[in-house]
C-alpha positions in Angstrom: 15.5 -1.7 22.2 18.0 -4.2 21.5 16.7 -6.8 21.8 14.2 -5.9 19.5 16.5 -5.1 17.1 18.8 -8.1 17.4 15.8 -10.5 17.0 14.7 -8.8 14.2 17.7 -9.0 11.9 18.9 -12.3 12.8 15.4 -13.2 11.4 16.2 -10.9 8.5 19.1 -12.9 7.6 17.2 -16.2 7.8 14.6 -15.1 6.0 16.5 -14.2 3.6 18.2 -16.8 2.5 15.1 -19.1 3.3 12.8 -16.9 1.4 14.0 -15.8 -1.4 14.1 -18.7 -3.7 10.0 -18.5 -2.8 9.8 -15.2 -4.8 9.3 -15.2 -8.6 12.9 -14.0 -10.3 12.8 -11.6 -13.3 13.1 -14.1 -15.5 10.6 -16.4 -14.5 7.8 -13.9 -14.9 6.9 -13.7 -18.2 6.4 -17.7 -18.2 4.6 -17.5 -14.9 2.4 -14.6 -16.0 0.7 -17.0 -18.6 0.5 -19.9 -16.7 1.0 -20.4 -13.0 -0.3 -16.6 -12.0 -2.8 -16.7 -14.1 -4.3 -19.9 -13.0 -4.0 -18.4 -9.2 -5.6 -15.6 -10.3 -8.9 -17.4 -11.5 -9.6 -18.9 -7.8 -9.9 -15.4 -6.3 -13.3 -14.0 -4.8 -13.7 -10.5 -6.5 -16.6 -8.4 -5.0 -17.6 -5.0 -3.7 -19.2 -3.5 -0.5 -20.7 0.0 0.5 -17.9 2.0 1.5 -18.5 5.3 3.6 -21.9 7.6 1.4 -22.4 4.0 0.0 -19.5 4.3 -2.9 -18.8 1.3 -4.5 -15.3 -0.6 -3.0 -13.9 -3.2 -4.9 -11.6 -5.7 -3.6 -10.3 -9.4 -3.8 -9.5 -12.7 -1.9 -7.3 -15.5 -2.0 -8.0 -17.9 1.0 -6.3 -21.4 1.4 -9.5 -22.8 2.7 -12.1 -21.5 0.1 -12.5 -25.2 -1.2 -13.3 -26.2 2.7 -17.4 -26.5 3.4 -16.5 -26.6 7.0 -13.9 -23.5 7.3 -16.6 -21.3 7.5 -18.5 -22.9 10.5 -15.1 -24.2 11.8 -13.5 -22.1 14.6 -10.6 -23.8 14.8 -9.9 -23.7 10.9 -10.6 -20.5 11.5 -7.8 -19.8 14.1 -5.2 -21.3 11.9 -5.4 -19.0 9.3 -2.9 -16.7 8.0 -4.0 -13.6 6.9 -2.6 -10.3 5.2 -4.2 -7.5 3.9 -2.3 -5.5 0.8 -3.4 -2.0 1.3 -1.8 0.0 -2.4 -1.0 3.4 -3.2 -2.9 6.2 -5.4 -3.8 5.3 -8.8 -3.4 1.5 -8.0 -5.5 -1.2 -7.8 -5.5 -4.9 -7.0 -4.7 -5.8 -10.2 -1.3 -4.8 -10.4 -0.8 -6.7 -7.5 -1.2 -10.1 -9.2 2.7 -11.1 -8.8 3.1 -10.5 -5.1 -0.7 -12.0 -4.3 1.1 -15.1 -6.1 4.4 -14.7 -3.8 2.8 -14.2 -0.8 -0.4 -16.7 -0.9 2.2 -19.4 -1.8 3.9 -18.3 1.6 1.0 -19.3 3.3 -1.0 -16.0 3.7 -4.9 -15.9 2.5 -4.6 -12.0 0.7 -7.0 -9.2 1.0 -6.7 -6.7 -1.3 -8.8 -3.4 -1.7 -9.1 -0.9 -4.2 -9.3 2.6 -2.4 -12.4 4.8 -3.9 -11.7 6.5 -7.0 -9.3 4.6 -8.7 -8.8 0.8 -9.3 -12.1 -1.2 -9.9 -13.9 1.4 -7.2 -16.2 3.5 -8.0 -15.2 7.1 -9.2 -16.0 10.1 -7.2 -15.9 13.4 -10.6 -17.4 13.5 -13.8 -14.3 13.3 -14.9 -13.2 9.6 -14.0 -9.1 10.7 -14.6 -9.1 12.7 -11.5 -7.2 11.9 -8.6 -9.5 12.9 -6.1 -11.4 12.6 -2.5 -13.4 14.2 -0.2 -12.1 13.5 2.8 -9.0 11.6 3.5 -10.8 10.1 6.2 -13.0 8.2 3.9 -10.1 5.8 3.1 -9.6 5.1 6.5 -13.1 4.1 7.3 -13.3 2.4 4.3 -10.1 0.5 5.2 -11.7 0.0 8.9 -14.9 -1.8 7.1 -13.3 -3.7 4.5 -11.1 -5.5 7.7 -14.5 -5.8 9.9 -16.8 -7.1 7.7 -14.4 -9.0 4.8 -11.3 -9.7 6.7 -12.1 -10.2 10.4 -14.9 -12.7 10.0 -12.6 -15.4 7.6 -9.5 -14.9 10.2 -10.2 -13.9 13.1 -11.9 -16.1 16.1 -12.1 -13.9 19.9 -9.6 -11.6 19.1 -6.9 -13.9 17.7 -5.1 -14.4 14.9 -5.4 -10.7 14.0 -4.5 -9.9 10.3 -1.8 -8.6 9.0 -1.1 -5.5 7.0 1.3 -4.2 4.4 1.2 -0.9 2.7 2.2 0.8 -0.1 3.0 4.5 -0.7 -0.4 6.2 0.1 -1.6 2.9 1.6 1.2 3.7 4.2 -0.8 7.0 4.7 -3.9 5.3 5.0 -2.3 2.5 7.3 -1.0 5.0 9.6 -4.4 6.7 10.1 -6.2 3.6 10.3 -3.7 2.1 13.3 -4.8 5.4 15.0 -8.2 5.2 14.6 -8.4 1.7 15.0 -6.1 0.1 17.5 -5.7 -3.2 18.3 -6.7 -4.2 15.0 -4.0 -5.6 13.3 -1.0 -8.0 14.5 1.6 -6.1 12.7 1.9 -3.8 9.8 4.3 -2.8 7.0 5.0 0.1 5.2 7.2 0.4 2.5 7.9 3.7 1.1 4.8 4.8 2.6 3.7 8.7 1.7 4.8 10.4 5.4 5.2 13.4 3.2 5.9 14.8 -0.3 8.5 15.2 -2.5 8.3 18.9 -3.5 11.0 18.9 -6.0 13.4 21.3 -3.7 10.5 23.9 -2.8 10.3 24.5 0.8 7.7 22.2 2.1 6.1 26.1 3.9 6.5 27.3 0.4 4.6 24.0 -1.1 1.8 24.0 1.7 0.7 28.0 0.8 0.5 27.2 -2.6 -1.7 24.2 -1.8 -3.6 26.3 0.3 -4.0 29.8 -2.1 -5.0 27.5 -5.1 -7.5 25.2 -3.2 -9.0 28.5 -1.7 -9.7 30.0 -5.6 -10.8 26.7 -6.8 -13.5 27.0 -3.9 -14.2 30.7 -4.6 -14.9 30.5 -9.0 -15.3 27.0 -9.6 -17.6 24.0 -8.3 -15.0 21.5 -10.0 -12.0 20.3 -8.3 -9.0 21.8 -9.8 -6.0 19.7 -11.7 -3.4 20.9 -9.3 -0.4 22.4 -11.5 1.1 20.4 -13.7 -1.2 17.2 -13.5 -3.5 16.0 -16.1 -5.9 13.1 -17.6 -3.8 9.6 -18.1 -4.0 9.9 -21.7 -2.3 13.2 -22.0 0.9 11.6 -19.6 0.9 8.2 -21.7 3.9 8.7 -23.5 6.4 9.5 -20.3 4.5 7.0 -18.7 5.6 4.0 -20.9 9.0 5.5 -21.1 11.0 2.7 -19.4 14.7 4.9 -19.0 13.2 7.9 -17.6 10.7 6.5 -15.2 12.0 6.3 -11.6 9.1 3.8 -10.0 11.3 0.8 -10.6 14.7 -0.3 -12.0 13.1 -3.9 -13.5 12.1 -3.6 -17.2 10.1 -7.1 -17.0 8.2 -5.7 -14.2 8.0 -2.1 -15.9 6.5 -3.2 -18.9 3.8 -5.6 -17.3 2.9 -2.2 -15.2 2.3 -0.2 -18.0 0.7 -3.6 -20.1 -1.6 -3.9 -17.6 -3.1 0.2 -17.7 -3.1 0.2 -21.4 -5.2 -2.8 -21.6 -7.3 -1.7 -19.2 -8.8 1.5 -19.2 -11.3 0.9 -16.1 -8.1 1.5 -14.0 -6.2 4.3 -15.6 -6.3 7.7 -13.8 -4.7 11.0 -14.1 -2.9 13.2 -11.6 -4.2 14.8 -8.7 -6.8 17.2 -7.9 -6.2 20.4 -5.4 -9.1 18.8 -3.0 -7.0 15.6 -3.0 -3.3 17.4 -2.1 -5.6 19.2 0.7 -6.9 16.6 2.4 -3.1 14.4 2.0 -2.2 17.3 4.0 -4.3 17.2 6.7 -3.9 13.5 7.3 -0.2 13.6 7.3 -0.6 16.4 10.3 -2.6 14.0 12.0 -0.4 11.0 11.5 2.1 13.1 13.1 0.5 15.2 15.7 -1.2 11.5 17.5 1.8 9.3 16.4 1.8 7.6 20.2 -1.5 6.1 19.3 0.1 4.1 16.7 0.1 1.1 19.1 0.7 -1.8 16.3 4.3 -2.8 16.1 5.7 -1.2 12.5 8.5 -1.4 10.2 8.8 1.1 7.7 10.9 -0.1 4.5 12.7 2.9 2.9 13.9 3.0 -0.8 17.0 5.1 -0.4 16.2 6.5 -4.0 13.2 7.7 -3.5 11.7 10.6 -6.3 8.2 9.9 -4.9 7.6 10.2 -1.8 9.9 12.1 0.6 11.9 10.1 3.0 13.4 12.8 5.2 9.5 12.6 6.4 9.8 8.4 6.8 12.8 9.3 9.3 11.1 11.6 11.4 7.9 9.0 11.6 10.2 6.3 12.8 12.5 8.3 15.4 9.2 9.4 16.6 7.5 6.2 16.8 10.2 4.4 18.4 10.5 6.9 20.9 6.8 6.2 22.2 7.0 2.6 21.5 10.3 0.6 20.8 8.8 -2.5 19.3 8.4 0.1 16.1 10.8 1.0 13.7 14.2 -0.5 15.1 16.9 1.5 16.2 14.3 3.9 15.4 15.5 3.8 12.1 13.4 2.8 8.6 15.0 -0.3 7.0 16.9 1.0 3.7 16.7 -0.9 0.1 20.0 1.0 -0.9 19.2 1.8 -4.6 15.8 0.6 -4.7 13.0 3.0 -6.3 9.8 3.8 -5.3 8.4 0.4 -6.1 10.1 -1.5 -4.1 7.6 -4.9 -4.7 8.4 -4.5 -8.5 11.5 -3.9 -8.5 14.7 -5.8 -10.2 15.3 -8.9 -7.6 18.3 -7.7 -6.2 16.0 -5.1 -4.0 12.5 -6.8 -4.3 13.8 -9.7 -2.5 15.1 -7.6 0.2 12.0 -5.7 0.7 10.1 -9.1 0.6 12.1 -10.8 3.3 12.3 -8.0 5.2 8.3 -7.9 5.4 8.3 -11.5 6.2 10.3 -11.7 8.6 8.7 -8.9 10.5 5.8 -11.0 10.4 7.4 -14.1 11.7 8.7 -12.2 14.3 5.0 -10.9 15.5 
């Protein structure tokens, strides 16, 4: 166990001080937006595939060797390849991931990004597009587990090696953690930074929380074929206002990055979505019980990345995941401990520099080190 720690943060502390002059700063956005981020963007691949009852899954590509005729029949371009695949949170999609596809690609990773069915560019499960909903948790997994087959594996992958790599965002965590289960031996390391290990019931007691899920998905069932709102939530529209509030919104502390978030879902209504349904809380549910109920299939060495202010997501949960992780296999989760962004929000890739580039390097280096 300590050795695995020790390597890991003396690589920490190389990376970042080697790394971080890589990232793009606050103020160098706004310049880079309009020119060097927007001419990367233009040389992605951006396509679709049948995900699981043949819904429509977007997703994009940025490979080093898409101007090579030979890569493709070349194994040992092939081998040589770097790959990482971004897997977001709900509501997301890959296009608010333009700024860290930049960061990272120019780190020498080819990205892979998907847009998890019904939200982003993927198709929309309700009448009502706003809804955050899904049928079965499990349908991101296997969705996840076919985008890396059929996309991923076959531009990286030659006999088993050079295995991707994955990083994960909030439910992407969720989604990650289910899919190293399900799929082991898949990936060459993984991420997860503030990854949704459990919910952040405003002070309700999570028994408390879990009954009311329960009794309210049981009468949506009983009177009404239409997945319920769950309390509170509604359409995009009607949560606008708060949502372009820069001082009260706890996602992220950087009010460059906060207003090209918010930019980006005004101009672009194909991606907006509401709150969540009852189905959706439901099947979260479930899949966090599983996560934690078969954690010692979780084979993949992980680092969680905590943000120690948190409103989102709830990170007494991340704790738990990591003690428990560690304790059936210490190359996860040093010390069996998450790594803590002290101050950082939920969003830790878009935060203000100070924690971003902590988050970043961290992520890196855990790479490196695999």
């Amino acid at each position: 166990m300590l050795k695995y720690t020790f390597i890991f943060f003396v690589i920490v502390g190389i990376m970042t001080k080697t790394n971080a002059n890589s990232f793009t700063t606050e103020q160098q956005l706004s310049s880079r937006y309009v020119s060097e981020i927007a001419d990367f963007w233009q040389q992605g691949k951006f396509a679709h595939f049948n995900g699981v009852k043949n819904i429509r899954i977007n997703y994009a590509t940025f490979s080093h060797n898409d101007n090579s005729t030979q890569s493709e029949h070349n194994n040992e371009a092939v081998s040589h390849r770097k790959c990482l695949i971004i897997a977001s949170g709900r509501s997301e999609g890959y296009l608010k991931y333009q700024e860290l596809s930049f960061d990272l690609f120019n780190l020498g990773f080819n990205i892979f990004l998907i847009d998890h069915r019904g939200q982003g560019l993927s198709e929309r499960l309700l009448a009502n597009t706003q809804k955050g909903y899904v049928e079965s948790f499990q349908y991101y997994v296997d969705d996840l587990g076919t985008f890396i087959e059929k996309i991923v594996n076959p531009h990286c992958t030659v006999n088993g090696v050079n295995k991707p790599y994955l990083l994960a965002h909030s439910m992407g965590g969720a989604i990650t953690a289910r899919y190293l289960q399900d799929y082991p031996n898949q990936i060459q390391a993984a991420v997860l930074s503030s990854p949704m290990l459990g919910f952040n019931s405003g002070g309700i007691p999570d028994m408390i929380a879990r009954s009311l899920i329960k009794t309210t998905a049981q009468l949506n069932h009983w009177f009404d074929n239409t997945p319920w709102y769950f309390f509170g939530q509604s359409d995009f529209d009607k949560k606008a206002k708060a949502f372009n509030d820069f001082e009260s919104n706890n996602l992220m502390h950087s009010a460059i990055r906060f207003q090209q978030f918010t930019q980006l879902y005004q101009q672009t209504p194909a991606i907006q979505l509401g709150g969540v349904t009852v189905q959706w809380l439901s099947e979260s549910i479930k899949a966090l019980d599983t996560i934690f109920s078969n954690i010692d299939k979780i084979t993949t060495p992980t680092l969680v990345i905590q943000a120690s202010d948190d409103k989102i997501v709830n990170n007494q949960a991340q704790n738990d995941f990591c003690q428990q992780l560690h304790q059936s296999h210490t190359q996860s989760c040093p010390s069996g401990k998450p790594l803590v962004v002290k101050g950082g929000y939920h969003e830790l890739f878009f935060e203000s520099d100070i924690y971003r580039q902590q988050a970043l390097s961290a992520a890196i280096a855990w790479f490196e080190q695999h």
